[in-house]
N, C-alpha and C positions, 0 to 999 in steps of 0.2 A: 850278716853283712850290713854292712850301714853306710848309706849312700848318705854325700853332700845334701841336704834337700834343696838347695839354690841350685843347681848346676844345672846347667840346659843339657836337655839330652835332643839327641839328633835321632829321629824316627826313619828317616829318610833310610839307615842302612837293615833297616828290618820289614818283612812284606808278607801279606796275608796272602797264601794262594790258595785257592779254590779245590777244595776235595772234590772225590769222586770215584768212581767204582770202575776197577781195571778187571784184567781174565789176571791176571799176577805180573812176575818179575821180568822184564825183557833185555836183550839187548845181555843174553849167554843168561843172566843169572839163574835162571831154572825156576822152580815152583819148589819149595820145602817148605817143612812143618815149620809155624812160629820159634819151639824150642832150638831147631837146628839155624833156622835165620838170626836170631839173635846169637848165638854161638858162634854164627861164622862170620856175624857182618857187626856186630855192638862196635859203635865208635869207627863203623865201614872205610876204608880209603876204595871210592871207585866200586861200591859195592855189587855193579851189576856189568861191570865187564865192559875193555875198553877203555882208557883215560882218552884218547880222541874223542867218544862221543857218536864212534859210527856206529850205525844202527843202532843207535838208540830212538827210542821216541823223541817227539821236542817236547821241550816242558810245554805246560799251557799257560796261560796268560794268567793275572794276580788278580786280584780282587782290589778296589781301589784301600787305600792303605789311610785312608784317613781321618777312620775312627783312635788310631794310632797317633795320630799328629795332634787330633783333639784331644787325647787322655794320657798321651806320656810327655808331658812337656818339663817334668825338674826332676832332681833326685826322689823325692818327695813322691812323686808318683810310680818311684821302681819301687819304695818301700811297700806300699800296700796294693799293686798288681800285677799280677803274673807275668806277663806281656810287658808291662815297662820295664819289669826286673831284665829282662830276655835283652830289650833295648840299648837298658843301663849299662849291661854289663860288655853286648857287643861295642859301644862305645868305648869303655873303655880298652875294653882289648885289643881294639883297634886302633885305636891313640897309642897304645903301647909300641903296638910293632910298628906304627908308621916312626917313629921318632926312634925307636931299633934299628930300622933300615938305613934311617939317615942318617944314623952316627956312625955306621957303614961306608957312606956313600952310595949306597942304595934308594931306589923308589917300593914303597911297598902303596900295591896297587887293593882296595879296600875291596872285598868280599861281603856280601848282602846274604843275610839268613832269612830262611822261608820258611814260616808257622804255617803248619797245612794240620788239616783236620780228618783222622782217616786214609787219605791215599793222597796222593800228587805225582804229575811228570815231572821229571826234571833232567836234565841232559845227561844223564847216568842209564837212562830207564824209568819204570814204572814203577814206584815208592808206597806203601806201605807203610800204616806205623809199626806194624812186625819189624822193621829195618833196625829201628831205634836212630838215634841221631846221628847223621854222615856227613861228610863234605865229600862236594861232586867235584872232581878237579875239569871234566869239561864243561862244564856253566861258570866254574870257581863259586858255586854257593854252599852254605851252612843249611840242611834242611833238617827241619825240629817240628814233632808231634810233641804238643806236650803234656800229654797224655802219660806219654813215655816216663816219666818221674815218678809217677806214684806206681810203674810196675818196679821199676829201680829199687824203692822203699819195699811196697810191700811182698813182690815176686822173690829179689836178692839181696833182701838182709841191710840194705843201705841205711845210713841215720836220716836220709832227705834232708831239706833244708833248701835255702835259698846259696848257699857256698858250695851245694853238690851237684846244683843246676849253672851255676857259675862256673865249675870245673870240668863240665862237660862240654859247655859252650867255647870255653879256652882250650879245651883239648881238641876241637874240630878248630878252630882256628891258628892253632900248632898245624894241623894238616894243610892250610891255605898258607903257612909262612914256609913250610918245606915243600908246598906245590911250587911256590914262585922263588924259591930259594937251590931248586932240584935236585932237593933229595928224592921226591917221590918216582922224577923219569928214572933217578939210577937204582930204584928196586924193583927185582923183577917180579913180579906178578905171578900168585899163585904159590910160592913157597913157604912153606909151614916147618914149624920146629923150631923147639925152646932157643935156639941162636939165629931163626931166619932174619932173613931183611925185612919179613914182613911185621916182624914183633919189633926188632929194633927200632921200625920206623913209627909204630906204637907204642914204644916207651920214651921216644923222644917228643911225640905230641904230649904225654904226661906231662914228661919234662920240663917244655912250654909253658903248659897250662900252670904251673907252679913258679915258674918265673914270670909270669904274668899275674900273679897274685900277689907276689913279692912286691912287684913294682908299683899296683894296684892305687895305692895312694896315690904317686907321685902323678896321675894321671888327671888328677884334682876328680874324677867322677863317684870313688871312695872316700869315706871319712876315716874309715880305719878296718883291717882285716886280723880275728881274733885268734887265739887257739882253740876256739869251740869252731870257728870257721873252719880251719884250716881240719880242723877232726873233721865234720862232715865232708870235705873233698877227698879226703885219708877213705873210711869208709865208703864212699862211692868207690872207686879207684881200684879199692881190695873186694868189695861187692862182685865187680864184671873181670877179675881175674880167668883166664883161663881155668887154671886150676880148681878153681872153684863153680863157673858155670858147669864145667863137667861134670865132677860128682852129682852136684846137683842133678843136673840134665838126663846122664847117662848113668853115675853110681860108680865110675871110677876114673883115672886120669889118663888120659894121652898125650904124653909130651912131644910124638913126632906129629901134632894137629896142631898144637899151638899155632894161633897167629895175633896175640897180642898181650901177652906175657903172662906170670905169675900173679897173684894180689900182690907177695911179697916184692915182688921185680916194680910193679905200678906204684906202690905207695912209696917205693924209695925212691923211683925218678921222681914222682910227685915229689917227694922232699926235698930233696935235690935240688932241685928247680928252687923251689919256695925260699930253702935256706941260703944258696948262693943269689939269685937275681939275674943269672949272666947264662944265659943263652949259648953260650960257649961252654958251659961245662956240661951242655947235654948230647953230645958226642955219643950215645949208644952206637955208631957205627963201629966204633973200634974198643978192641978188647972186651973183656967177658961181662956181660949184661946181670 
């Protein structure tokens, strides 16, 4: 991926919060093993029960964020570090769906991602980077270990890259445009299986995430998005297939567990997405997935 290097980036919607050491998951989610957490929660919608928020813990307060504002100031600085890439690209993907909403007539109201290191609260519960990367719909934030990438690569087969972390950050932010868009209140919670609402609602955040690549340029915070790009989000995508965490995991498939589709089902909404541009053709609610 190759960022403008003149383009101001705005640090303001990215925040460092303060790790720290919990007893586990709260607010329903239970205590399981790392392998079963990432299984049931990779790419989480509300991963600890609740989209209200009750009984959850409260998050905890951030760490001042202005080691950020001193070192991610242009494109130029997503190229060569971790954290301004994270930035870069929340910017742009935020640029995206604000000017999506408005040609709507819609307001799209901007979501702030949380880099936490090890554990954090957050209005979901008690997080973990066993969780892997989720958006909370009662805080409405994106929270990101980023740690998490090199298990992606080296745990489940992914190519990594800088386009694989890009498509994971557009894929939780496909969850913040159907939190405020409502598709998330109309699925109901806890349904599993290769057609549930709960996959559906996870192959249209792919979806998203590939029509926000698509448009990625026009957001001026890209110079240009490749097809070696677009491969590395393709393998992420088909890496955290259901299908595939399970054999892994467990050695064979359950498709009445599913809750966030095939590799094959991910990498074609991911295409989808990327080859049309238009948010409207990611309708996984209806007809066959």
């Amino acid at each position: 991926m190759d960022f403008n290097d003149d383009v101001r980036l705005d640090p303001s919607q990215v925040e460092v919060g303060r790790g720290g050491r919990g007893r586990g998951v709260a607010a329903g989610g239970g205590v399981v093993g790392v392998i079963g957490l990432l299984v049931a929660l990779f790419f989480g919608v509300d991963p600890f029960g609740g989209q209200d928020g009750q009984d959850a813990r409260q998050p905890q307060g951030v760490q001042d964020a202005g080691d950020l504002r001193e070192k991610c100031l242009t494109g130029a600085d997503a190229e060569r570090d971790e954290d301004c890439l994270v930035v870069g690209v929340v910017n742009s993907v935020q640029n995206y769906w604000e000017k999506a909403f408005a040609e709507d007539g819609l307001t799209y109201a901007p979501a702030r991602t949380q880099l936490f290191e090890g554990a954090t609260q957050t209005g979901c519960g008690y997080a973990t980077k066993d969780v892997g990367p989720f958006y909370c719909p009662a805080d409405q934030k994106v929270y990101l270990d980023l740690t998490f990438f090199d298990e992606l690569q080296s745990g489940y087969g992914a190519q990594g890259g800088p386009a694989a972390r890009a498509y994971v950050i557009g894929h939780e932010y496909g969850h913040h445009a159907q939190n405020l868009l409502g598709a998330m209140s109309r699925t109901r919670q806890g349904a599993t299986g290769a057609s549930s609402p709960a996959v559906r609602l996870e192959l249209q955040a792919d979806c998203y995430a590939g029509v926000w690549m698509h448009n990625a340029v026009k957001t001026g915070y890209l110079a240009k998005i490749t097809q070696a790009d677009l491969d590395q989000a393709l393998s992420a995508a088909q890496a955290v297939g259901d299908d595939r965490i399970q054999q892994r995991s467990q050695g064979y498939v359950q498709p009445d567990s599913f809750t966030h589709g095939t590799s094959a089902q991910r990498a074609a909404w991911l295409t989808t997405g990327y080859s049309s541009g238009d948010p409207d053709r990611c309708d996984t609610f209806k007809g066959e997935i």
